[in-house]
MARKE-940016 format. One record per residue: residue number from 1; y, x, z of N, C-alpha, C in turn. Coordinates in Angstrom, 2 decimals, always signed. Layout:
BEGIN
REC	k	n.y	n.x	n.z	ca.y	ca.x	ca.z	c.y	c.x	c.z
REC	NUM	Y	X	Z	Y	X	Z	Y	X	Z
...
REM end
This chain:
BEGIN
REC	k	n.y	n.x	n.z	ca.y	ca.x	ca.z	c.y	c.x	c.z
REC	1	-245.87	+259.62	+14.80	-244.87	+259.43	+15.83	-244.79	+260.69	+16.70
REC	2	-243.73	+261.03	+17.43	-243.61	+261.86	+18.33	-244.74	+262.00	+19.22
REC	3	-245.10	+263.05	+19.87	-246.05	+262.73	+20.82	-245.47	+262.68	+22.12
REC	4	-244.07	+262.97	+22.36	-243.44	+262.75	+23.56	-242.28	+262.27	+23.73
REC	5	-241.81	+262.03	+24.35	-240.34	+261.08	+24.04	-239.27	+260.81	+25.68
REC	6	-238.36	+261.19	+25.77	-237.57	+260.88	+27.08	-237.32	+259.37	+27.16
REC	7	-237.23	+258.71	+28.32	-236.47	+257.22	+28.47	-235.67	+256.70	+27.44
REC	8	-236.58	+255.72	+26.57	-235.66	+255.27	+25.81	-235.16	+253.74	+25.70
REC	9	-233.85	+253.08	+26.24	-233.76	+251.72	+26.61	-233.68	+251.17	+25.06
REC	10	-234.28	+250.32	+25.05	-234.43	+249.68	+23.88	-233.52	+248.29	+23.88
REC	11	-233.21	+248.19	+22.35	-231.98	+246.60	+22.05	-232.65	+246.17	+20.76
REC	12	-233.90	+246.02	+21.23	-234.70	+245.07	+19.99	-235.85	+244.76	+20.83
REC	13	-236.84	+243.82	+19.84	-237.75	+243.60	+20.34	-239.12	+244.25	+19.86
REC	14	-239.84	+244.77	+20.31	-240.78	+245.54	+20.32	-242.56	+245.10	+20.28
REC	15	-242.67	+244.28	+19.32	-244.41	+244.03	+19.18	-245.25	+244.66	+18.38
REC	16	-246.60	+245.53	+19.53	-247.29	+245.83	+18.90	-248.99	+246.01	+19.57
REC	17	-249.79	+246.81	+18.49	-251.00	+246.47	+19.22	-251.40	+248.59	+18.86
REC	18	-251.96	+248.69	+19.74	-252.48	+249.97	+19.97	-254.02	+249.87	+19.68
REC	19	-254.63	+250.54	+18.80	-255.81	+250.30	+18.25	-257.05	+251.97	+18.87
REC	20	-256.07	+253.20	+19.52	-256.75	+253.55	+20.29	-256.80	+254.59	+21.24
REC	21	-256.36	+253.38	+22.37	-255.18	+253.67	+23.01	-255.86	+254.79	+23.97
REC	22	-254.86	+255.64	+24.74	-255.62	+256.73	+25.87	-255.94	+255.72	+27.06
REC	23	-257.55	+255.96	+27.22	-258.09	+255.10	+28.56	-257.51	+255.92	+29.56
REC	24	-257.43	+256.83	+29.78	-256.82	+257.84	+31.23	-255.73	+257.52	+31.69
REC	25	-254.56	+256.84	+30.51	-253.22	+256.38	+31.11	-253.46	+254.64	+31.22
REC	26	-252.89	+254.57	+32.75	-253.00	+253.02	+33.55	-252.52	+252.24	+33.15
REC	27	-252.60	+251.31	+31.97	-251.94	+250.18	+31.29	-252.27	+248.83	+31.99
REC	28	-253.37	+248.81	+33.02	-253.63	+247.97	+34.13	-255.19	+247.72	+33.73
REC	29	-255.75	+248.36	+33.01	-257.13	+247.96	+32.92	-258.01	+247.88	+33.84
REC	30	-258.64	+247.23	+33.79	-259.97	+246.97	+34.88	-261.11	+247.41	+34.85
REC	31	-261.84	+247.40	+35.48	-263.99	+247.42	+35.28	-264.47	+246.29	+34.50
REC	32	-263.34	+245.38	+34.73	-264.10	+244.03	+33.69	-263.64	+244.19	+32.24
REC	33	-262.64	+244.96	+32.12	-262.16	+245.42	+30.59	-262.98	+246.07	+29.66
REC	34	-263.67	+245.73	+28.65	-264.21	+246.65	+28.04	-263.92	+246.51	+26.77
REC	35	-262.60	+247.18	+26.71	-261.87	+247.07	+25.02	-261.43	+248.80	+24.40
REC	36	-260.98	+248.37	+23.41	-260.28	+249.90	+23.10	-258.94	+249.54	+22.36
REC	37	-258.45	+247.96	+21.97	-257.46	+248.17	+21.72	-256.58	+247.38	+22.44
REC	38	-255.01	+247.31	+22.59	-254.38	+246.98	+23.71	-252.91	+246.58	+23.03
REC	39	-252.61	+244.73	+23.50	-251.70	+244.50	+22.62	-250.08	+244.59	+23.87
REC	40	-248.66	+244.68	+23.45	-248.09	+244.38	+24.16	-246.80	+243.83	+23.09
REC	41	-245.94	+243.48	+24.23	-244.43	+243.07	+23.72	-243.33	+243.74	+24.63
REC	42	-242.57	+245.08	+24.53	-241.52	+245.38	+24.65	-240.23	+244.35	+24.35
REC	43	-239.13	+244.40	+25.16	-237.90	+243.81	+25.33	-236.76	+244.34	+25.01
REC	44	-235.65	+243.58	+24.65	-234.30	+244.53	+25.29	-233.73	+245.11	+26.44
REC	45	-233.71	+245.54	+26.98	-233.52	+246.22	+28.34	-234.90	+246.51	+28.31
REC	46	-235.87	+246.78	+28.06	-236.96	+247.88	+28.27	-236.56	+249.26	+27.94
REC	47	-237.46	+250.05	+28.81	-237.34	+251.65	+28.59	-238.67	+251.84	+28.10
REC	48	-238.85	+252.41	+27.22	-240.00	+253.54	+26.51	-240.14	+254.68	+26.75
REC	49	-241.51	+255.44	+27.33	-241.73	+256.94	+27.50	-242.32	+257.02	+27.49
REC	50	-242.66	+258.20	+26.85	-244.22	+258.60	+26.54	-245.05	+260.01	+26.14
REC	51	-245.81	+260.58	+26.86	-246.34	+262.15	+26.74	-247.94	+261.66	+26.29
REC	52	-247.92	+261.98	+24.81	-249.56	+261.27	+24.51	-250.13	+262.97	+23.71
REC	53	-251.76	+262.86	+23.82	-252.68	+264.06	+23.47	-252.54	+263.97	+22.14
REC	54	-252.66	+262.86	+21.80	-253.23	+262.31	+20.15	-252.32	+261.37	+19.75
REC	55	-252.74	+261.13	+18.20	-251.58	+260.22	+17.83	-252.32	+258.76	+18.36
REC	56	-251.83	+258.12	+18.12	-252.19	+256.44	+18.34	-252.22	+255.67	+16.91
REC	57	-253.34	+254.97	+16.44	-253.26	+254.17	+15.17	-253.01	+252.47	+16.24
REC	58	-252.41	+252.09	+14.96	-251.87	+250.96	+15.07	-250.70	+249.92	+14.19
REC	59	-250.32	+249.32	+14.85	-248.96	+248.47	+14.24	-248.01	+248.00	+14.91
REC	60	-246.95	+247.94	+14.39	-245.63	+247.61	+15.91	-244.87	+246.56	+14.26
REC	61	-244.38	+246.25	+14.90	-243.10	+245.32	+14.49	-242.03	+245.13	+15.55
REC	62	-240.55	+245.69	+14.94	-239.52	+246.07	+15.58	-238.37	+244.68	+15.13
REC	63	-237.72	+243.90	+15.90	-237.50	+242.77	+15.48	-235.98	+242.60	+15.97
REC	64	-234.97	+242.29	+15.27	-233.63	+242.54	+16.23	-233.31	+241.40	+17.12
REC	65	-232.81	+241.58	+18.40	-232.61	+240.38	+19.59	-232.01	+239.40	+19.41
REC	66	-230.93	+239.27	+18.10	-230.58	+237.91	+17.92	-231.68	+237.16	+17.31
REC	67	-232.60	+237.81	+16.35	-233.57	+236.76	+15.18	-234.87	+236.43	+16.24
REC	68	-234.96	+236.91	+17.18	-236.24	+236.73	+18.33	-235.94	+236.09	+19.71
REC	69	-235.10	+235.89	+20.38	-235.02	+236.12	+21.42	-235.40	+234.85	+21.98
REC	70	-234.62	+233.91	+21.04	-235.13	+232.60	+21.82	-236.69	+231.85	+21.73
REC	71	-237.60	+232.68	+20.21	-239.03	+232.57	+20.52	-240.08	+233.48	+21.23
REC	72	-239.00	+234.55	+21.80	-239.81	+235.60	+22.43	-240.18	+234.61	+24.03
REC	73	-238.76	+233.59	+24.39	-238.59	+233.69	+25.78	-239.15	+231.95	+25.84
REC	74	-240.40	+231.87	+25.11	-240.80	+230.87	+25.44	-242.34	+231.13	+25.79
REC	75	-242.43	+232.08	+25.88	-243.97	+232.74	+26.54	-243.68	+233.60	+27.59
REC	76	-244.21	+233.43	+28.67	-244.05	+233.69	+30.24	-244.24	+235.31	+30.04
REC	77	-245.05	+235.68	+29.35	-245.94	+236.65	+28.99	-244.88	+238.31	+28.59
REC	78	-244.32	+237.74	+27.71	-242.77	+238.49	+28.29	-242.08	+239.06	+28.72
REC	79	-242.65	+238.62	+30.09	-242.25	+239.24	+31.04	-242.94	+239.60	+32.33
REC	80	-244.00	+239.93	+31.59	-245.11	+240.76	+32.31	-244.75	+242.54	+32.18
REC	81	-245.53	+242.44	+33.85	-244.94	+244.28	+33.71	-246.05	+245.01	+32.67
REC	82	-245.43	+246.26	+32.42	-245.97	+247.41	+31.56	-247.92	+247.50	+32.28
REC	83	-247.80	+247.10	+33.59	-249.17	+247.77	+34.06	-249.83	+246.02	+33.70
REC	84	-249.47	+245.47	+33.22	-250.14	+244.20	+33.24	-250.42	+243.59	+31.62
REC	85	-250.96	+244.99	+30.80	-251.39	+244.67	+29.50	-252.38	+243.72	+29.07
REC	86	-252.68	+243.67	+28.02	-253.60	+242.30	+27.90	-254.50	+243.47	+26.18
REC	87	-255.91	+243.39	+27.16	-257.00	+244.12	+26.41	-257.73	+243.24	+25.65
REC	88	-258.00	+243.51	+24.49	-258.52	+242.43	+23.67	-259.80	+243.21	+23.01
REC	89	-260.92	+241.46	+22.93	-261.57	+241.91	+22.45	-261.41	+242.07	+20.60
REC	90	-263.40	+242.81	+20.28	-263.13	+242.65	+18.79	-263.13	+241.91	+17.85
REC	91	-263.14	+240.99	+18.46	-262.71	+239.29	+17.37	-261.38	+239.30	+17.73
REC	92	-261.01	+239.35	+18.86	-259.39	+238.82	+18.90	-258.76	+240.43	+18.10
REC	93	-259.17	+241.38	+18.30	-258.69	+242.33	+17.22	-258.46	+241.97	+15.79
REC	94	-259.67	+241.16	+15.36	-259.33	+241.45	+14.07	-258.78	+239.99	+14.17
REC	95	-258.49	+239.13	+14.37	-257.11	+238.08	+14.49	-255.85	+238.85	+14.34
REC	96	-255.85	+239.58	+15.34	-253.98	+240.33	+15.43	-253.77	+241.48	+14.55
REC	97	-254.64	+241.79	+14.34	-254.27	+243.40	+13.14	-254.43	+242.27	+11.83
REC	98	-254.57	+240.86	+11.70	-254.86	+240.49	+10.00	-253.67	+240.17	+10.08
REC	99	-252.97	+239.65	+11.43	-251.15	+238.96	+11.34	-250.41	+240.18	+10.97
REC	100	-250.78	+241.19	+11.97	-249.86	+242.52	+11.37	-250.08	+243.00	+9.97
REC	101	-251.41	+243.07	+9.38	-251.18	+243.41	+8.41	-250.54	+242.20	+6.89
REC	102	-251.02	+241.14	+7.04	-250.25	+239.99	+6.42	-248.44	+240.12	+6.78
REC	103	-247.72	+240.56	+7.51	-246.41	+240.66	+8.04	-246.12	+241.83	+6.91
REC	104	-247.00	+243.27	+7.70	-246.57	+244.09	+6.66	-246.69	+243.80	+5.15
REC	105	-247.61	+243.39	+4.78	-247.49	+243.25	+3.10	-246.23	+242.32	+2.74
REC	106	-245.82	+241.41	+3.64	-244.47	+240.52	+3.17	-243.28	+241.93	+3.22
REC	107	-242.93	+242.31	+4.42	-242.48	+243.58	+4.33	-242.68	+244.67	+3.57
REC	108	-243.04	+245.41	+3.25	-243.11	+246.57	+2.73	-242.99	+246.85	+1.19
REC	109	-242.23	+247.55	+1.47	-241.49	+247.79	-0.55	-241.14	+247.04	-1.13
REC	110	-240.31	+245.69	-0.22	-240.45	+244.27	-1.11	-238.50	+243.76	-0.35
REC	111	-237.91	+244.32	-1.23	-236.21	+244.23	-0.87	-235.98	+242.78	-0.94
REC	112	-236.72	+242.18	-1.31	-236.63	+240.63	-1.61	-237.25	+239.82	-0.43
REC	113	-238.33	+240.68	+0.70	-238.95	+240.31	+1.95	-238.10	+239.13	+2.33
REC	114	-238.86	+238.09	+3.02	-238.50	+237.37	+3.84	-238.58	+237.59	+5.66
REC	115	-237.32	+237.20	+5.45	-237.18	+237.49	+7.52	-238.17	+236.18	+8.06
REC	116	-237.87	+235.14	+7.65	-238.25	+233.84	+8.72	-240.20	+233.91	+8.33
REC	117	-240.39	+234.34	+6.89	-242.40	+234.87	+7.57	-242.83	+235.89	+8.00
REC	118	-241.92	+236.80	+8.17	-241.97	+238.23	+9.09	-242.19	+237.55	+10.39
REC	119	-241.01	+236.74	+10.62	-240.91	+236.33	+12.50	-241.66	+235.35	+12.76
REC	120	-242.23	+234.65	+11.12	-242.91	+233.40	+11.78	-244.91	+233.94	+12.13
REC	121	-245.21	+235.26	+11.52	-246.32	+235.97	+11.90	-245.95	+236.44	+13.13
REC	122	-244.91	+237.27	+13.52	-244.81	+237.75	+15.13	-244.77	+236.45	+15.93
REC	123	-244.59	+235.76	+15.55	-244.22	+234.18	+16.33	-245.94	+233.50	+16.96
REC	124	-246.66	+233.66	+15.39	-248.04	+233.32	+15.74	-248.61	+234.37	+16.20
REC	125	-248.65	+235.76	+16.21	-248.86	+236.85	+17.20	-248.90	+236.56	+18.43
REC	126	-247.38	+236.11	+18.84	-247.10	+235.29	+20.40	-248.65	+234.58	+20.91
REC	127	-248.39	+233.64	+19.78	-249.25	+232.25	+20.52	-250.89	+233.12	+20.57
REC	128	-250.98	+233.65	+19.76	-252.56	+234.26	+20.13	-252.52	+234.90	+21.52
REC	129	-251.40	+236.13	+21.57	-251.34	+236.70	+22.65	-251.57	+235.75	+24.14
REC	130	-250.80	+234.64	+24.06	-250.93	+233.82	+25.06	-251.94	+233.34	+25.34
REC	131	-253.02	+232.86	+24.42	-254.21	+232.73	+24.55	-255.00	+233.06	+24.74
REC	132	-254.96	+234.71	+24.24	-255.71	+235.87	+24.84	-255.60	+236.12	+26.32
REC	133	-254.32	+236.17	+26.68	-253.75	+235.85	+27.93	-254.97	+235.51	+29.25
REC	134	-255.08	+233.99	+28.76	-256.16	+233.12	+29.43	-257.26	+233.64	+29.42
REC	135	-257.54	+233.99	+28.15	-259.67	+234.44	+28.25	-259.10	+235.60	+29.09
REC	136	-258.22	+236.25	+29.28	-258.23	+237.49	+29.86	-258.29	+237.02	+31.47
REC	137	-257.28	+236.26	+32.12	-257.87	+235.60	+33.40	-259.58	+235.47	+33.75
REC	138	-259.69	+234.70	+32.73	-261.57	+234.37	+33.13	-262.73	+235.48	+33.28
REC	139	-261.87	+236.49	+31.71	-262.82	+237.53	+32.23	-262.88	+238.39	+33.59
REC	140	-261.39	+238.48	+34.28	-261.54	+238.99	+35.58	-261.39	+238.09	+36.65
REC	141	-262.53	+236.95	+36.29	-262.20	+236.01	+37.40	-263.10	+236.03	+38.87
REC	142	-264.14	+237.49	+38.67	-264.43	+238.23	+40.31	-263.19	+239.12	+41.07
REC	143	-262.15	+239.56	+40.25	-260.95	+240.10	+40.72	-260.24	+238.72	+41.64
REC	144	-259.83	+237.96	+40.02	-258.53	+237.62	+40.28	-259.01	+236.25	+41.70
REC	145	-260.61	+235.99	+41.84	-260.46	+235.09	+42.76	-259.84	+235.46	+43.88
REC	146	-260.51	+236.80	+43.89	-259.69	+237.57	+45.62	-258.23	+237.38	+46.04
REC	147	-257.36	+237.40	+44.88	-255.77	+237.20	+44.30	-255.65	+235.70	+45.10
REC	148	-255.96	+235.52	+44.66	-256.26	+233.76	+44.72	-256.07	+233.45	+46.08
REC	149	-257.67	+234.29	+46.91	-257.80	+234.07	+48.27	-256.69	+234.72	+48.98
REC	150	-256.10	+235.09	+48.57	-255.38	+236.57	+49.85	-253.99	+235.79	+49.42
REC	151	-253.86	+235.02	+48.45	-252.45	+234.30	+48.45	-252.35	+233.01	+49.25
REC	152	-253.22	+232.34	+49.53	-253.45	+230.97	+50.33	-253.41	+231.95	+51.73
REC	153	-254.28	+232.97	+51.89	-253.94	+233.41	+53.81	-252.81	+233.76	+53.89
REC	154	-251.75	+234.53	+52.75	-250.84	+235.22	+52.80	-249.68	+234.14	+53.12
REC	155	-249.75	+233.09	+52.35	-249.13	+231.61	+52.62	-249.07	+230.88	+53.97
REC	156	-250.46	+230.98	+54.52	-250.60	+229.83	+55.73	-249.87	+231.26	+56.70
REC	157	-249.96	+232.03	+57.10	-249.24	+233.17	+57.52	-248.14	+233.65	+57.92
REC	158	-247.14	+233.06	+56.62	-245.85	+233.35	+56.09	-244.77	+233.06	+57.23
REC	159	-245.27	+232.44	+58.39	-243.98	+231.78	+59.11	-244.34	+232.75	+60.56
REC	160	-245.68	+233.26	+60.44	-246.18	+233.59	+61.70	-245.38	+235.47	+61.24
REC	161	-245.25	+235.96	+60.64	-244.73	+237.07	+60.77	-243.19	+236.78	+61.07
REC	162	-242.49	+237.74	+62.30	-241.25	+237.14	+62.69	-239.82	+237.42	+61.60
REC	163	-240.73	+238.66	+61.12	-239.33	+239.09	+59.73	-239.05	+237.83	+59.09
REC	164	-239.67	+236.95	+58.81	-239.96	+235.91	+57.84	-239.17	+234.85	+58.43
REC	165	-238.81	+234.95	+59.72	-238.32	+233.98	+60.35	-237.05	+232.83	+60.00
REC	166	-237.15	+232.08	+59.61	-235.78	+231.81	+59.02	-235.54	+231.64	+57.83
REC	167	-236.47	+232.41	+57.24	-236.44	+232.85	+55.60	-237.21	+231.92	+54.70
REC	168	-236.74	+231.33	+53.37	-237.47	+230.84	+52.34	-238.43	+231.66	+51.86
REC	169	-239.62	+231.34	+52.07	-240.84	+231.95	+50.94	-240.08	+231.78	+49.68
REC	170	-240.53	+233.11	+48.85	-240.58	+233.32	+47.25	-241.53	+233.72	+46.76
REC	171	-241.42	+233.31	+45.79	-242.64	+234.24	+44.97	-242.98	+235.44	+45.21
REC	172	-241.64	+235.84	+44.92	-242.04	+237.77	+44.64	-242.53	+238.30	+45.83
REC	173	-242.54	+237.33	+47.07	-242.72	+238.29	+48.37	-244.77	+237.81	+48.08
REC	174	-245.40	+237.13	+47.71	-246.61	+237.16	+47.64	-247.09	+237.87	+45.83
REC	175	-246.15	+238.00	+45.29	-246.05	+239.09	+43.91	-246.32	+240.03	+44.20
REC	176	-245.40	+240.76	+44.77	-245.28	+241.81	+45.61	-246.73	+242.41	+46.10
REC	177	-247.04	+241.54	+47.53	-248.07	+242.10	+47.79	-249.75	+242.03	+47.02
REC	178	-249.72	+241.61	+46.04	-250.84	+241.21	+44.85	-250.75	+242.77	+43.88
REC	179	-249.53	+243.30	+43.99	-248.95	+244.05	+43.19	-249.02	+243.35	+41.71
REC	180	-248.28	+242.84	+41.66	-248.29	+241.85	+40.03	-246.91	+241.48	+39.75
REC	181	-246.52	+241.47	+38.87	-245.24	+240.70	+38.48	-245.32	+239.35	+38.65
REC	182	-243.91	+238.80	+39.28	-243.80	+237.66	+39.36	-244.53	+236.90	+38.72
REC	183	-244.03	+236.64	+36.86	-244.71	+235.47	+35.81	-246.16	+235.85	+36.00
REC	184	-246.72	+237.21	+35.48	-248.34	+237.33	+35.37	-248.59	+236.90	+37.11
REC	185	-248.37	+236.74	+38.25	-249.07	+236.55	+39.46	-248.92	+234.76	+39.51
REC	186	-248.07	+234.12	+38.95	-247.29	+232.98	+38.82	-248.65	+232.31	+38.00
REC	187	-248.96	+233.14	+36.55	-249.26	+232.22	+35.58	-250.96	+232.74	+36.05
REC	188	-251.39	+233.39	+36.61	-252.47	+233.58	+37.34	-253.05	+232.45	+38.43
REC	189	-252.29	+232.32	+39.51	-252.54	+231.50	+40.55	-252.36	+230.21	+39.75
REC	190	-251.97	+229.59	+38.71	-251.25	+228.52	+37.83	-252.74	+228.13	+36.93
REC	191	-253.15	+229.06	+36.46	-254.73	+228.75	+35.83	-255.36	+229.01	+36.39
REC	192	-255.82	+229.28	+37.82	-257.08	+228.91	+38.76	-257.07	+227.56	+39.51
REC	193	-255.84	+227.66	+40.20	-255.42	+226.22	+40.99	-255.25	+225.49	+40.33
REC	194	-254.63	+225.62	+39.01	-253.62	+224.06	+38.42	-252.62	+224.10	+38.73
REC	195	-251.64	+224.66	+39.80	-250.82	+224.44	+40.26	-249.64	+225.95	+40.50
REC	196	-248.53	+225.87	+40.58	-247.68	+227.08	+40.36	-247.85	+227.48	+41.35
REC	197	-247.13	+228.71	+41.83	-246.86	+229.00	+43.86	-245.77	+228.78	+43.90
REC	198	-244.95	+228.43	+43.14	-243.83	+227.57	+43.32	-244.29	+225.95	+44.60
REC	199	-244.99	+225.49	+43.68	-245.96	+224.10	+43.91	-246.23	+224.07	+45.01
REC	200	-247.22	+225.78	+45.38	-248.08	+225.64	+46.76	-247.07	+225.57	+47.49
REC	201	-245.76	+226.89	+47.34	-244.89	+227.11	+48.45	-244.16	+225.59	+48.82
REC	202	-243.94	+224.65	+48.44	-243.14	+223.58	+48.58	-244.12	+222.62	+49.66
REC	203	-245.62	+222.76	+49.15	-246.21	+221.93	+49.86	-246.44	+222.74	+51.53
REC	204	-246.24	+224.01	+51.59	-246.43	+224.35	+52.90	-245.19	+223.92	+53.17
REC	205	-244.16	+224.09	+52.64	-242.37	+223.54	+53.67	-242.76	+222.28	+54.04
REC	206	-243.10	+221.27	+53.34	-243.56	+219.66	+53.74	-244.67	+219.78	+54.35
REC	207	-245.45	+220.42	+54.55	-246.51	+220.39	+55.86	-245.92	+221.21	+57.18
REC	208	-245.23	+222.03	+57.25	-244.62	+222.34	+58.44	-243.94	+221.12	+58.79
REC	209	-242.78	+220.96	+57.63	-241.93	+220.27	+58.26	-242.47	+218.77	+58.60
REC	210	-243.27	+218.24	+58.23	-244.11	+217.13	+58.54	-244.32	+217.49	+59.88
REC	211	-244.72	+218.33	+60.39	-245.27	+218.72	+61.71	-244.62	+218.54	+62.56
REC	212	-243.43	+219.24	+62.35	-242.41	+219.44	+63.48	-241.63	+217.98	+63.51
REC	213	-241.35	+217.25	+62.71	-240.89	+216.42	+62.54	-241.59	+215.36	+63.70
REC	214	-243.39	+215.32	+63.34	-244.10	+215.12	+64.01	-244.09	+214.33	+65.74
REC	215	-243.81	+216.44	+66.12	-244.64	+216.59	+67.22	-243.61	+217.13	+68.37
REC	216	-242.39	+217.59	+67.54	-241.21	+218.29	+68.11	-239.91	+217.29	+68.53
REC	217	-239.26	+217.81	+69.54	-237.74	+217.12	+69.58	-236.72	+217.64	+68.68
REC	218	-236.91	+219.12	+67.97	-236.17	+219.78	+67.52	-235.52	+218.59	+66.58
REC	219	-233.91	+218.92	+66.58	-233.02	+218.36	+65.23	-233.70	+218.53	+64.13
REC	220	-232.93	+217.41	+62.94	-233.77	+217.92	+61.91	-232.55	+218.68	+60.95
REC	221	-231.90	+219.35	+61.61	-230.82	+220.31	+61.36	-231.79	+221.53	+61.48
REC	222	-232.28	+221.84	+62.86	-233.10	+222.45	+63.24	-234.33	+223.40	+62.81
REC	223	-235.07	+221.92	+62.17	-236.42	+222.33	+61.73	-235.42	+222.88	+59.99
REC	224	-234.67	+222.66	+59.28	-234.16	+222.96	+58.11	-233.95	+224.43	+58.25
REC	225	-233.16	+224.72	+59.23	-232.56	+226.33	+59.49	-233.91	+227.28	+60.06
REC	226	-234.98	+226.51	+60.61	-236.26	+227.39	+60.87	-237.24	+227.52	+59.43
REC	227	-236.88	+226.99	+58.67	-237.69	+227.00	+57.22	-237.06	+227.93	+56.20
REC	228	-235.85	+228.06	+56.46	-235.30	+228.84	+55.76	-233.90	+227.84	+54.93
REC	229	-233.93	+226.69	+55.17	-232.75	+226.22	+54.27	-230.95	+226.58	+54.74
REC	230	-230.55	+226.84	+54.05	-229.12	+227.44	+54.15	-228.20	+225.92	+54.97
REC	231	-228.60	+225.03	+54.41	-227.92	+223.92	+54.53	-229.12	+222.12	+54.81
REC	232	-228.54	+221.68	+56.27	-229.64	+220.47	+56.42	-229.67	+219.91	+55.14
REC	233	-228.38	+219.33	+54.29	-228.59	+218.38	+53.24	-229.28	+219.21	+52.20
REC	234	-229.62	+220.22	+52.33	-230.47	+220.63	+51.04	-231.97	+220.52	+51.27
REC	235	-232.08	+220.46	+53.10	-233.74	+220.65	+53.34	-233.48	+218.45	+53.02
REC	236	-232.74	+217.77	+53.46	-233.28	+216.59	+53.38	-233.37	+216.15	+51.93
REC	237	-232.92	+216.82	+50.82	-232.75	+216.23	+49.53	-233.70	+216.77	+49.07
REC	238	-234.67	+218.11	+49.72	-236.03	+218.62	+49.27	-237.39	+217.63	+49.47
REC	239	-236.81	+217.40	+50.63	-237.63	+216.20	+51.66	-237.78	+214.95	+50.90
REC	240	-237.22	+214.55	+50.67	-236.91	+213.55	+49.78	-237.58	+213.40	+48.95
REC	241	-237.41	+214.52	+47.65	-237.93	+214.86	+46.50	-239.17	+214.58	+46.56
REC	242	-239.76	+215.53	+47.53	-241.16	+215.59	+47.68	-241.94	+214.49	+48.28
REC	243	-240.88	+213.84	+49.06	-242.59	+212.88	+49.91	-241.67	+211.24	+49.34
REC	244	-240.75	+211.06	+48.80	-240.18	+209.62	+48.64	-239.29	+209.47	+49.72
REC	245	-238.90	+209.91	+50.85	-238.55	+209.30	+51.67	-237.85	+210.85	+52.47
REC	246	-236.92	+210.32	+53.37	-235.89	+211.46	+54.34	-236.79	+211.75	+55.24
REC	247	-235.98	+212.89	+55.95	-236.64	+213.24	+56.98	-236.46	+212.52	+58.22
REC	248	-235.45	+211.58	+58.25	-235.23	+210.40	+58.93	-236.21	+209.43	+59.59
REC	249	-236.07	+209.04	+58.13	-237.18	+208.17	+57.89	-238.65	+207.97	+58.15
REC	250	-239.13	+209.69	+57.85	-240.68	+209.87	+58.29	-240.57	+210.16	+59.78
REC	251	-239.30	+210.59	+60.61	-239.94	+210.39	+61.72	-239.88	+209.03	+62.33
REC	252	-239.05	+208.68	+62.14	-238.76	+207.19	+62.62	-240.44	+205.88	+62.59
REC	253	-241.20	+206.47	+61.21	-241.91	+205.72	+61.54	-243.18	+206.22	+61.62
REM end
């Protein structure tokens, strides 16, 4: 392969595993990482670039966006950023280099190849990857508890900074400061807790608003437009959702 290459947006799908890869460039590895090979999945609308010393051994499978797209986009994983690779060990190595190389032998020099066991090996590629995924959480689970902790203070918090005022919590604003992509910070906090930050964020709106509802005279027009809802009937049909009952209702009794 080239050893250097300008921005290149890609309109396929892109799976492969790097067998040895440069530790000096930041693919997101850790102190708890101790691998040498490194799997990922490129997208459509991804850009590729790259200035490498050496060549790289490995395997890619290049897959076009109509024959993939709808089993690419059933793993969160996806759509994890570039710095949020997934390092594998050498058992799970030789799992994913036997799919790549079983793919290639259906492929190669064989005009008669089949597409649907080409995609149905990148397919089971997926599901390992996802699994790898997980042991990969556990192994940095002296990191990622900190993640963990600094998202629950960052949460109980969220109303006390005044920018925030008004505003719906999202994800990306506790993404953000984790430095993580949305899904990987999502599917992180999701296998420690059990629970999404989707989940958490909903249960802090129903514990404020429980409160104020509470303890306050404020309307419950009021307490809706201080939480961030655009519209009362959307904070009472949230309200609802969540506890059985209006916001009416819970103060009333």
């Amino acid at each position: 392969m080239r050893r250097k290459s300008a921005p290149i947006e890609l309109d396929f799908y892109f799976l492969a595993i790097k067998l040895n890869f440069d530790k000096d460039k930041n693919f997101g590895q850790t102190i708890f990482d101790q691998a040498d090979a490194y799997v990922y999945l490129d997208q459509p609308g991804d850009f590729l670039q790259w200035d490498i010393e050496h060549q790289i051994s490995g395997y890619h499978i290049l897959i076009d966006a109509g024959l993939f797209r709808k089993i690419a986009k059933e793993y969160s994983f996806t759509y994890y950023g570039n710095h949020e690779g997934l390092f594998i060990t050498k058992e799970e190595e030789k799992t994913i280099t036997d799919l790549f190389r079983k793919a290639l032998k259906e492929f190669d020099g064989n005009e008669n190849f089949s597409k649907d066991i080409v995609i149905s090996y990148a397919s089971l590629i997926l599901s390992y990857i996802q699994k790898f995924y997980s042991r990969q959480f556990d192994t940095r689970e002296e990191l990622y508890n900190t993640t963990v902790a600094d998202f629950y203070k960052n949460l109980e918090a969220y109303y006390d900074n005044e920018q925030n005022a008004q505003k719906m919590p999202a994800v990306s604003y506790f993404s953000d400061r984790a430095n993580l992509s949305s899904n990987y910070f999502g599917d992180l906090i999701k296998h420690y807790t059990g629970r999404s930050p989707q989940e958490h964020i909903h249960q802090l709106l129903i514990q404020i608003a429980k409160n104020k509802l509470r303890t306050t005279s404020l309307s419950i027009s009021e307490i809706a437009f201080s939480l961030g809802f655009e519209y009362p009937s959307y904070f009472a049909t949230f309200f609802k959702k969540e506890t059985g009952i209006t916001p009416s209702v819970f103060r009333n009794q």
